[in-house]
N, C-alpha and C positions, 0 to 999 in steps of 0.2 A: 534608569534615572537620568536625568538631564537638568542642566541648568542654563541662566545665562551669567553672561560675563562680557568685559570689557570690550573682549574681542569675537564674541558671538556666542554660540551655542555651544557648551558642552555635553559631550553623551559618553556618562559611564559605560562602553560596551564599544567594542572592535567591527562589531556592526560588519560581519564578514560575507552575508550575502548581500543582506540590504547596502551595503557599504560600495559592492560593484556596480549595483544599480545606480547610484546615487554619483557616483564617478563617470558613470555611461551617459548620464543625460549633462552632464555639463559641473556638476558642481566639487568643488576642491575642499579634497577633506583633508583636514590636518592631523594626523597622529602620534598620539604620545602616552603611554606607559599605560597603553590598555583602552586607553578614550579616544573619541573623536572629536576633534572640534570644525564644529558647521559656519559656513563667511557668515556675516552679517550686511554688506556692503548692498543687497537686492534682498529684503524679505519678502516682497510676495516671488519671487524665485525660486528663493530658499523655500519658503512654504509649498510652493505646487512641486517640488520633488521631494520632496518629504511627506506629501499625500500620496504622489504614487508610488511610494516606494513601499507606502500601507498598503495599499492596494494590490501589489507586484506582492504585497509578502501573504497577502490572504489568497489569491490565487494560488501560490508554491506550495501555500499551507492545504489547499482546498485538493492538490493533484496527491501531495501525500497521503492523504485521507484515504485516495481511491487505493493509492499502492497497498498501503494498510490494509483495506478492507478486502483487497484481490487477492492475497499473499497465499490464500490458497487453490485459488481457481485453476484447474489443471487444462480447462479447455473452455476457449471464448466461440461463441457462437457464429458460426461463420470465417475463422479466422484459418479454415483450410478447409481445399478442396477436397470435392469425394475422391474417397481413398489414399488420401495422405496423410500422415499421422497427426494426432490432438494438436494441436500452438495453443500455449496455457499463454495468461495474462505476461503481458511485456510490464515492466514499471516505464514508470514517467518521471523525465525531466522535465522542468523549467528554465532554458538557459535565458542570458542577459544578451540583448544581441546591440549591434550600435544604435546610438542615441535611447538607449533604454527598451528598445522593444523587446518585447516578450516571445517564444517560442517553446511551443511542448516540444517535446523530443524523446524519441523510444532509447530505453538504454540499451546498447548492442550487448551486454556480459553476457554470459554464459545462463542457460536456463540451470534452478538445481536439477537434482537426479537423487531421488527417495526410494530405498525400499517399501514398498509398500504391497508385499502381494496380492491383497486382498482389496485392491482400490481400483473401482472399474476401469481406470486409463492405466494398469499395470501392463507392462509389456508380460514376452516372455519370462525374464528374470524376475521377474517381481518389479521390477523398475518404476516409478513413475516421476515423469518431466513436471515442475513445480514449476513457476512463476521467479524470476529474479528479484525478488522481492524476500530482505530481511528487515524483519516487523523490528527489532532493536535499534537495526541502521534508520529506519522510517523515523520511528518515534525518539530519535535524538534528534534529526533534522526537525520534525515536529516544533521540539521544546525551542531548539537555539531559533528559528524563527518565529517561536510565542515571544520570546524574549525581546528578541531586536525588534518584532512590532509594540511591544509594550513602551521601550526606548523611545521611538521612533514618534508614537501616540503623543508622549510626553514631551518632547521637543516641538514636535505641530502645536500641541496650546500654549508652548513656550512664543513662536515664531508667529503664530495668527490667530484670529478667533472664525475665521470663514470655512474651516475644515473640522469635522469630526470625525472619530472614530470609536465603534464600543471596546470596552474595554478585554484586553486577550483571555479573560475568563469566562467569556460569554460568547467564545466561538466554540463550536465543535470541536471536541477531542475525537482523535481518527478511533474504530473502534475495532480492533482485529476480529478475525474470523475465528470459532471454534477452535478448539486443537481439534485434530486428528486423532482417533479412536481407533486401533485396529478391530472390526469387529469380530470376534469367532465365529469360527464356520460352525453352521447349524449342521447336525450328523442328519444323513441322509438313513431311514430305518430299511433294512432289508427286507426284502417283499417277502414276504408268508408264504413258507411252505405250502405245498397243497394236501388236503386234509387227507387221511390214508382212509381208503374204503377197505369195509372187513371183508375178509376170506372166506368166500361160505365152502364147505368140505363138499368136495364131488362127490355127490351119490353113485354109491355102487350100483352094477346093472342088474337087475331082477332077471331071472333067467324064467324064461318061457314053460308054462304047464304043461304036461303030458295030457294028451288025447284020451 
Protein backbone atom coordinates (compact mmCIF):
# COMPACT_ATOMS: atom_id res chain seq x y z
CA UNK A 1 0.00 0.00 0.00
CA UNK A 2 1.47 3.35 -0.77
CA UNK A 3 0.40 6.78 -0.91
CA UNK A 4 1.55 10.30 -1.52
CA UNK A 5 1.99 13.14 0.76
CA UNK A 6 3.49 16.38 1.42
CA UNK A 7 6.80 15.28 1.62
CA UNK A 8 6.78 12.37 -0.98
CA UNK A 9 5.80 8.89 -1.23
CA UNK A 10 4.71 6.82 1.49
CA UNK A 11 5.03 2.75 1.59
CA UNK A 12 3.24 0.73 4.12
CA UNK A 13 5.98 -1.87 4.21
CA UNK A 14 9.86 -1.84 5.69
CA UNK A 15 10.70 -2.87 2.24
CA UNK A 16 13.69 -5.02 3.58
CA UNK A 17 15.23 -6.41 0.44
CA UNK A 18 13.84 -4.16 -2.03
CA UNK A 19 14.77 -1.40 0.62
CA UNK A 20 18.77 -2.25 0.08
CA UNK A 21 18.55 -2.12 -3.31
CA UNK A 22 16.96 1.17 -3.40
CA UNK A 23 19.59 2.54 -0.84
CA UNK A 24 22.45 1.07 -3.26
CA UNK A 25 21.55 2.94 -6.34
CA UNK A 26 21.37 6.41 -4.62
CA UNK A 27 18.12 6.97 -3.02
CA UNK A 28 17.30 8.04 0.82
CA UNK A 29 14.74 6.29 2.39
CA UNK A 30 13.14 7.51 5.41
CA UNK A 31 11.94 5.22 8.12
CA UNK A 32 9.40 5.33 10.55
CA UNK A 33 6.98 2.91 12.50
CA UNK A 34 7.16 0.22 9.86
CA UNK A 35 6.89 2.58 6.48
CA UNK A 36 9.13 4.04 4.22
CA UNK A 37 8.95 7.24 2.96
CA UNK A 38 10.55 7.84 -0.77
CA UNK A 39 12.19 11.86 -1.67
CA UNK A 40 10.16 13.56 -3.98
CA UNK A 41 12.67 16.41 -4.79
CA UNK A 42 13.69 14.02 -8.60
CA UNK A 43 10.63 11.98 -9.79
CA UNK A 44 11.82 10.51 -12.71
CA UNK A 45 14.79 9.26 -10.35
CA UNK A 46 12.59 8.34 -7.94
CA UNK A 47 10.79 6.46 -10.64
CA UNK A 48 13.60 4.59 -12.53
CA UNK A 49 14.77 3.05 -9.01
CA UNK A 50 11.58 1.99 -8.15
CA UNK A 51 11.34 0.24 -11.62
CA UNK A 52 14.33 -1.53 -11.05
CA UNK A 53 13.91 -2.38 -7.93
CA UNK A 54 10.65 -4.39 -9.61
CA UNK A 55 12.70 -5.75 -11.61
CA UNK A 56 15.78 -6.67 -9.15
CA UNK A 57 12.61 -8.15 -7.05
CA UNK A 58 11.18 -10.46 -10.19
CA UNK A 59 14.47 -11.74 -10.87
CA UNK A 60 15.06 -12.87 -6.74
CA UNK A 61 11.63 -14.02 -7.03
CA UNK A 62 12.43 -15.98 -10.38
CA UNK A 63 16.15 -17.74 -8.70
CA UNK A 64 13.65 -18.79 -5.72
CA UNK A 65 11.47 -20.55 -7.90
CA UNK A 66 14.40 -22.62 -9.26
CA UNK A 67 15.56 -23.24 -5.32
CA UNK A 68 11.96 -24.40 -4.95
CA UNK A 69 11.72 -26.48 -7.77
CA UNK A 70 15.48 -28.18 -7.04
CA UNK A 71 14.98 -28.89 -3.42
CA UNK A 72 15.19 -32.31 -4.33
CA UNK A 73 17.68 -32.84 -6.93
CA UNK A 74 20.41 -35.00 -5.34
CA UNK A 75 22.61 -34.86 -8.39
CA UNK A 76 23.02 -32.06 -11.16
CA UNK A 77 24.35 -33.23 -14.42
CA UNK A 78 27.82 -32.82 -14.85
CA UNK A 79 28.42 -31.08 -11.52
CA UNK A 80 31.26 -33.96 -10.79
CA UNK A 81 33.84 -35.72 -12.15
CA UNK A 82 34.04 -39.39 -12.99
CA UNK A 83 34.31 -41.05 -9.84
CA UNK A 84 33.56 -38.52 -7.29
CA UNK A 85 30.74 -38.43 -5.61
CA UNK A 86 26.88 -36.99 -6.76
CA UNK A 87 26.97 -32.57 -5.98
CA UNK A 88 23.23 -32.37 -5.60
CA UNK A 89 21.80 -28.79 -6.48
CA UNK A 90 23.48 -25.78 -4.63
CA UNK A 91 20.56 -22.97 -3.80
CA UNK A 92 20.92 -19.45 -5.20
CA UNK A 93 21.42 -16.14 -3.84
CA UNK A 94 20.82 -12.76 -5.20
CA UNK A 95 22.98 -10.39 -3.44
CA UNK A 96 22.79 -6.28 -3.96
CA UNK A 97 26.22 -5.36 -4.85
CA UNK A 98 27.36 -1.43 -5.26
CA UNK A 99 25.26 0.93 -7.13
CA UNK A 100 22.49 -1.74 -7.36
CA UNK A 101 24.10 -4.37 -9.30
CA UNK A 102 22.93 -7.63 -9.26
CA UNK A 103 24.95 -10.94 -8.55
CA UNK A 104 23.69 -14.73 -8.32
CA UNK A 105 25.79 -16.42 -5.84
CA UNK A 106 25.93 -20.19 -4.67
CA UNK A 107 25.15 -20.54 -0.93
CA UNK A 108 28.26 -22.05 0.74
CA UNK A 109 25.83 -23.90 4.02
CA UNK A 110 25.98 -27.18 4.45
CA UNK A 111 24.45 -29.85 1.95
CA UNK A 112 21.41 -31.85 4.13
CA UNK A 113 22.09 -35.45 4.81
CA UNK A 114 18.63 -37.86 4.65
CA UNK A 115 18.19 -41.30 5.28
CA UNK A 116 17.00 -42.63 2.59
CA UNK A 117 18.21 -46.27 1.98
CA UNK A 118 16.30 -46.93 -0.87
CA UNK A 119 17.21 -43.78 -2.96
CA UNK A 120 19.63 -44.45 -5.82
CA UNK A 121 22.40 -41.66 -4.64
CA UNK A 122 22.25 -43.70 -1.03
CA UNK A 123 25.61 -44.22 0.28
CA UNK A 124 26.65 -47.07 2.40
CA UNK A 125 24.51 -46.02 5.38
CA UNK A 126 21.50 -45.29 3.77
CA UNK A 127 22.58 -41.68 3.66
CA UNK A 128 21.63 -39.34 0.89
CA UNK A 129 23.21 -35.66 0.19
CA UNK A 130 20.02 -33.30 -0.60
CA UNK A 131 20.27 -29.93 -1.93
CA UNK A 132 20.55 -26.72 0.78
CA UNK A 133 17.56 -25.99 0.00
CA UNK A 134 14.40 -25.46 2.68
CA UNK A 135 11.05 -25.16 0.55
CA UNK A 136 9.44 -23.21 3.86
CA UNK A 137 12.75 -20.88 4.05
CA UNK A 138 12.11 -20.46 0.02
CA UNK A 139 8.61 -19.74 0.04
CA UNK A 140 8.60 -17.12 2.99
CA UNK A 141 11.32 -15.25 1.03
CA UNK A 142 8.90 -15.94 -1.93
CA UNK A 143 5.88 -14.24 -0.22
CA UNK A 144 7.84 -11.16 1.57
CA UNK A 145 9.23 -10.35 -1.99
CA UNK A 146 5.50 -10.71 -3.62
CA UNK A 147 4.70 -8.26 -1.05
CA UNK A 148 7.37 -5.52 -1.47
CA UNK A 149 6.78 -5.97 -5.30
CA UNK A 150 3.08 -5.43 -4.90
CA UNK A 151 4.35 -2.07 -2.62
CA UNK A 152 6.69 -1.18 -4.73
CA UNK A 153 4.16 -1.56 -8.17
CA UNK A 154 1.88 0.85 -6.18
CA UNK A 155 4.22 3.51 -5.50
CA UNK A 156 5.75 3.42 -9.43
CA UNK A 157 1.88 4.65 -10.67
CA UNK A 158 2.05 6.74 -7.57
CA UNK A 159 5.61 8.42 -8.91
CA UNK A 160 5.01 8.10 -12.89
CA UNK A 161 2.87 6.83 -15.55
CA UNK A 162 5.99 5.65 -18.07
CA UNK A 163 6.65 2.39 -16.10
CA UNK A 164 4.51 -0.78 -15.55
CA UNK A 165 4.25 -3.69 -13.85
CA UNK A 166 1.68 -6.74 -13.83
CA UNK A 167 0.40 -7.29 -10.94
CA UNK A 168 2.26 -9.91 -8.06
CA UNK A 169 -0.66 -12.35 -8.70
CA UNK A 170 -0.01 -13.01 -12.03
CA UNK A 171 3.59 -14.19 -11.57
CA UNK A 172 4.51 -17.62 -11.04
CA UNK A 173 4.23 -19.30 -7.78
CA UNK A 174 7.56 -21.43 -7.28
CA UNK A 175 6.16 -25.02 -7.42
CA UNK A 176 8.03 -27.78 -5.22
CA UNK A 177 8.94 -30.91 -6.09
CA UNK A 178 6.97 -34.30 -5.10
CA UNK A 179 7.55 -35.45 -1.64
CA UNK A 180 9.71 -38.24 -1.38
CA UNK A 181 8.05 -41.89 -1.10
CA UNK A 182 10.19 -44.56 0.27
CA UNK A 183 9.34 -47.17 -2.08
CA UNK A 184 9.26 -50.98 -0.73
CA UNK A 185 11.48 -53.31 -1.88
CA UNK A 186 9.86 -55.82 -4.39
CA UNK A 187 10.68 -59.53 -2.78
CA UNK A 188 12.91 -61.13 -4.97
CA UNK A 189 10.99 -65.04 -5.45
CA UNK A 190 13.39 -67.92 -4.73
CA UNK A 191 14.17 -70.10 -7.76
CA UNK A 192 12.24 -73.49 -8.02
CA UNK A 193 13.37 -76.19 -6.68
CA UNK A 194 14.34 -78.88 -9.37
CA UNK A 195 11.57 -81.31 -10.07
CA UNK A 196 12.45 -84.83 -8.27
CA UNK A 197 12.71 -87.59 -10.91
CA UNK A 198 10.97 -90.97 -9.81
CA UNK A 199 13.01 -93.96 -8.56
CA UNK A 200 12.43 -96.82 -10.70
CA UNK A 201 13.28 -100.14 -8.36
CA UNK A 202 16.44 -102.05 -9.71
CA UNK A 203 15.65 -105.25 -11.37
CA UNK A 204 16.71 -108.27 -9.85
CA UNK A 205 19.20 -110.36 -11.94
CA UNK A 206 17.73 -113.36 -13.70
CA UNK A 207 19.96 -116.09 -13.23
CA UNK A 208 21.18 -118.10 -16.29
CA UNK A 209 19.32 -121.56 -17.63
CA UNK A 210 20.72 -124.87 -17.13
CA UNK A 211 21.99 -126.80 -20.37
Amino acid sequence: MAWKSGRGVVILDQLDWSGRYLEAVGLKLERRDGAVRLPHEDPERTAEALAGAVLALRRRMAIIAENVANAETARMPGAAEAGAPPQPYRRKVLNIGALGALEVAADGSAFRRVYRPAHSEADKDGRVQLPNVYVEVEMADWRSSAREYESLRGALGLVSTRYAAPPAELLPVPVPPPAYEEKPAIPVPAPAAPEAKPVLPTPSPVPPKAP
